[in-house]
SESE-429859 format. One line per 4 residues: number of its first residue (from 1); for each residue x, y, z of N, C-alpha, C. Coordinates in nm, 3 decimals, padded with zeros to 5 digits. Example, Ala and Ser with C-alpha at 12.3 -4.5 7.8 and 13.67 -1.06 7.14 Angstrom:
BEGIN
1) 01.319/-00.569/00.780/01.230/-00.450/00.780/01.320/-00.330/00.780 | 01.285/-00.225/00.708/01.367/-00.106/00.714/01.290/00.003/00.787
This chain:
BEGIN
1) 00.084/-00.118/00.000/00.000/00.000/00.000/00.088/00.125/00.000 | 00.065/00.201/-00.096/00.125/00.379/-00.110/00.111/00.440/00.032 | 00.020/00.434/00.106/00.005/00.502/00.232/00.105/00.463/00.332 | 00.177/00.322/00.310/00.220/00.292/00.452/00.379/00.267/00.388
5) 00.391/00.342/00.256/00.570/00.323/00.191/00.622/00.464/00.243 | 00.746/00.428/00.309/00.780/00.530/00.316/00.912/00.582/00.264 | 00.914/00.546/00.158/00.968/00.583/00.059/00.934/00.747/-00.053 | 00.821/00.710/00.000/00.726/00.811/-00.095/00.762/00.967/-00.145
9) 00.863/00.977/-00.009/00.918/01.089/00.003/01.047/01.122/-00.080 | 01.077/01.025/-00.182/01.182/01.034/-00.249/01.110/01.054/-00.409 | 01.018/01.092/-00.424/00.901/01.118/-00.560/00.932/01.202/-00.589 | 00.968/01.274/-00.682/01.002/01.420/-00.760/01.127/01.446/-00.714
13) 01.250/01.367/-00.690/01.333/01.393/-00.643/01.447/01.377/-00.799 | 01.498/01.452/-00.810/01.602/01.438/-00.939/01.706/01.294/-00.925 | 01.717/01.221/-01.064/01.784/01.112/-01.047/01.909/01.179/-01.139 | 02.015/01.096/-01.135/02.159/01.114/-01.154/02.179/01.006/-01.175
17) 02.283/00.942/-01.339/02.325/00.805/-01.339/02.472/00.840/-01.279 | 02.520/00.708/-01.350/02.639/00.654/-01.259/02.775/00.747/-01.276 | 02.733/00.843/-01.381/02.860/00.947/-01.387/02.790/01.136/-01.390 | 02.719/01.086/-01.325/02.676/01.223/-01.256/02.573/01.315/-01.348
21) 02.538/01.265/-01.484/02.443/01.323/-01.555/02.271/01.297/-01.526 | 02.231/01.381/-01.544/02.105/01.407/-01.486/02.025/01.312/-01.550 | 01.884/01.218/-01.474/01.835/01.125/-01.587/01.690/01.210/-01.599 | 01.663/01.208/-01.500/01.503/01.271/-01.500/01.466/01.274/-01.329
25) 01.314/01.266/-01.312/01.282/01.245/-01.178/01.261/01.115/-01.119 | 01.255/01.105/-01.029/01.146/00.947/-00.950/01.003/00.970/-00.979 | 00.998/00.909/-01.034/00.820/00.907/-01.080/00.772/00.836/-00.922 | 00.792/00.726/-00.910/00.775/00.612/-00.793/00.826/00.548/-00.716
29) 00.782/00.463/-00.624/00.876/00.375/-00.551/00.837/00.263/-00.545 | 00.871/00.116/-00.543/00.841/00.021/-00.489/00.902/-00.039/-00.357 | 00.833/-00.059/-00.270/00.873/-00.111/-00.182/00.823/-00.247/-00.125 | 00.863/-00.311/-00.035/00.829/-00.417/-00.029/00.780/-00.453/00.178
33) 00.645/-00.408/00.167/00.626/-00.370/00.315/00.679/-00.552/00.401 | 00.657/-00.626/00.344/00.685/-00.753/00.460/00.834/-00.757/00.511 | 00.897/-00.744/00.386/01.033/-00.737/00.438/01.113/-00.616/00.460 | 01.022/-00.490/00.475/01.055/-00.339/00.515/01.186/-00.315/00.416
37) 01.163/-00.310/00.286/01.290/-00.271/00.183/01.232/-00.230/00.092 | 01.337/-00.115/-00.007/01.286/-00.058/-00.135/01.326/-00.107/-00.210 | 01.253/-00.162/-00.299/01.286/-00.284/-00.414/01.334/-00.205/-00.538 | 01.275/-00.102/-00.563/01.295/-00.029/-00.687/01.236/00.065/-00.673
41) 01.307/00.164/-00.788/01.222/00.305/-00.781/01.237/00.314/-00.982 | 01.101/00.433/-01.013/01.090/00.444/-01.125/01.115/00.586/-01.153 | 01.157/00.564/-01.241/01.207/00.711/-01.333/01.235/00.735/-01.441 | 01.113/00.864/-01.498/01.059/00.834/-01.660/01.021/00.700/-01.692
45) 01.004/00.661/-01.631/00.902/00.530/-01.692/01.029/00.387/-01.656 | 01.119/00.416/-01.624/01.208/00.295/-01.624/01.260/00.249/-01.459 | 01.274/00.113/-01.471/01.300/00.075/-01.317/01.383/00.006/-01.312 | 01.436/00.044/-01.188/01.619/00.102/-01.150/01.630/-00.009/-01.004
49) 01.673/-00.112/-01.010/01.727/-00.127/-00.876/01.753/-00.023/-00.748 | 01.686/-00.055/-00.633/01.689/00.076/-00.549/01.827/-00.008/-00.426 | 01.919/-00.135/-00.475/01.997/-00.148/-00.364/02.074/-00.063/-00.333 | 02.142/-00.007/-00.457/02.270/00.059/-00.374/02.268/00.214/-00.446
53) 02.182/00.241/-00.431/02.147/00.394/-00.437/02.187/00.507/-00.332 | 02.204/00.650/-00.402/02.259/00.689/-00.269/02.134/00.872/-00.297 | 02.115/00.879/-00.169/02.019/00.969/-00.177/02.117/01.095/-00.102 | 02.027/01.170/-00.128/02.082/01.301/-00.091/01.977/01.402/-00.086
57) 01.924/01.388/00.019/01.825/01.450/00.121/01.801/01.628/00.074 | 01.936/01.698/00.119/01.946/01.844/00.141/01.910/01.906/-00.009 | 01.956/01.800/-00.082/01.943/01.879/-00.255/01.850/01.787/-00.301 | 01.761/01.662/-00.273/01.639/01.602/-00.339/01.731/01.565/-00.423
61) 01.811/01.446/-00.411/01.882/01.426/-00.515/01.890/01.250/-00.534 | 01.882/01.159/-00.579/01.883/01.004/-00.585/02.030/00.985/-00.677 | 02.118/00.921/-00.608/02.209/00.874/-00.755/02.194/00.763/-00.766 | 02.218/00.684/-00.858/02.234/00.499/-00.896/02.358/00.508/-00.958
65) 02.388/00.369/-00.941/02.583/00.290/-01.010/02.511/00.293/-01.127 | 02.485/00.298/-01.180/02.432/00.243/-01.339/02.466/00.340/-01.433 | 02.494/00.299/-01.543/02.459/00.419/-01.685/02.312/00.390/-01.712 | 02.325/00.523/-01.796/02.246/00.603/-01.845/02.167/00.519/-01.979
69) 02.271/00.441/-02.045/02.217/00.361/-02.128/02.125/00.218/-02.073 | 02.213/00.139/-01.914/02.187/00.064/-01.873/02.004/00.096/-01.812 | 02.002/00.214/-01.765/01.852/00.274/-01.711/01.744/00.245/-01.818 | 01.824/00.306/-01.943/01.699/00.319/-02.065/01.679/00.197/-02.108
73) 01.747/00.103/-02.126/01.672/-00.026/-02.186/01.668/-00.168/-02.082 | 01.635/-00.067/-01.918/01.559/-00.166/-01.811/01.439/-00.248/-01.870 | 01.435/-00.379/-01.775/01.285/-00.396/-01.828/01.186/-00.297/-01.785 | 01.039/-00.267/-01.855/00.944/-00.216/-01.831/00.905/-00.245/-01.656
77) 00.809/-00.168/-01.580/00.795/-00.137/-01.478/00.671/-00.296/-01.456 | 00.681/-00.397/-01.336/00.612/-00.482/-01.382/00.582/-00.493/-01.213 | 00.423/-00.591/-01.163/00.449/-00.582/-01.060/00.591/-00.683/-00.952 | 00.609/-00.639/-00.839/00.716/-00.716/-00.822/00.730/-00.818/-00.777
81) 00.795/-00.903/-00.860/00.768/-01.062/-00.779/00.887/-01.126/-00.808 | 00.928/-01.269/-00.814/01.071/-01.323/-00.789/01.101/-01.300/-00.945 | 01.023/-01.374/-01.021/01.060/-01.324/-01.165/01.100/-01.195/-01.212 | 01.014/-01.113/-01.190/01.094/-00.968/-01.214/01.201/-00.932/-01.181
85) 01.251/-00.945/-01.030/01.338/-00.923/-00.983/01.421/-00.989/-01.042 | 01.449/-01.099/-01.045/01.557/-01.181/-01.081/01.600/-01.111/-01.254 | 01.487/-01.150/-01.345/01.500/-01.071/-01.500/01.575/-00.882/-01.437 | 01.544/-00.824/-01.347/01.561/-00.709/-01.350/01.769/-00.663/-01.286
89) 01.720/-00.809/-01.171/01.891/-00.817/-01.144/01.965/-00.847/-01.261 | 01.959/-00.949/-01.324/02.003/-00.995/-01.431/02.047/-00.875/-01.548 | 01.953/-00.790/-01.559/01.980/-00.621/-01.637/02.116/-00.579/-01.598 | 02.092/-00.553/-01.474/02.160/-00.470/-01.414/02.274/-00.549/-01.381
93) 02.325/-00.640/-01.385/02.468/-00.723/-01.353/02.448/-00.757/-01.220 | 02.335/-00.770/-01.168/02.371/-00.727/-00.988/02.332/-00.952/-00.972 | 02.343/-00.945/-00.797/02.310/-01.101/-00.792/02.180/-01.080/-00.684 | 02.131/-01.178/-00.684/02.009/-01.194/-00.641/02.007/-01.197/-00.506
């Protein structure tokens, strides 16, 4: 449920890829209330691994390790389940 993520607060926050160029905003967040973690966040329409992200509060700022190319041809935004995740780690080089 959107009401009880509290993540939410990272929405309109400017994203930054992995060498400091601007991507767009956080459209969203996914989180994952059972196991209290942010699974992913979306921006412009694409979804980004939220492990090792680094936020920056004072300037509304999100960065991710990733390029810029790696962001744009994420899979599409899907709901989250082991399959996604796994297809979405798999994108991103990361391990499960």
């Amino acid at each position: 449920m959107e009401e009880n993520n509290p993540y939410t607060a990272l929405e309109g926050y400017e994203l930054v890829d992995a060498s400091d160029a601007p991507f767009g905003k956080v459209d969203s967040t996914v989180y994952d209330a059972p196991s209290d973690v942010l699974k992913y966040i979306i921006a412009d329409g694409h979804t980004i691994l939220a492990d090792r992200i680094e936020v920056d509060v004072e300037h509304e700022r999100v960065k991710v390790p990733y390029s810029r190319e790696a962001i744009e041809t994420a899979p599409a935004p899907e709901d989250p389940t082991g399959e996604f995740d796994s297809v979405l780690r798999a994108h991103y080089g990361e391990r499960g």
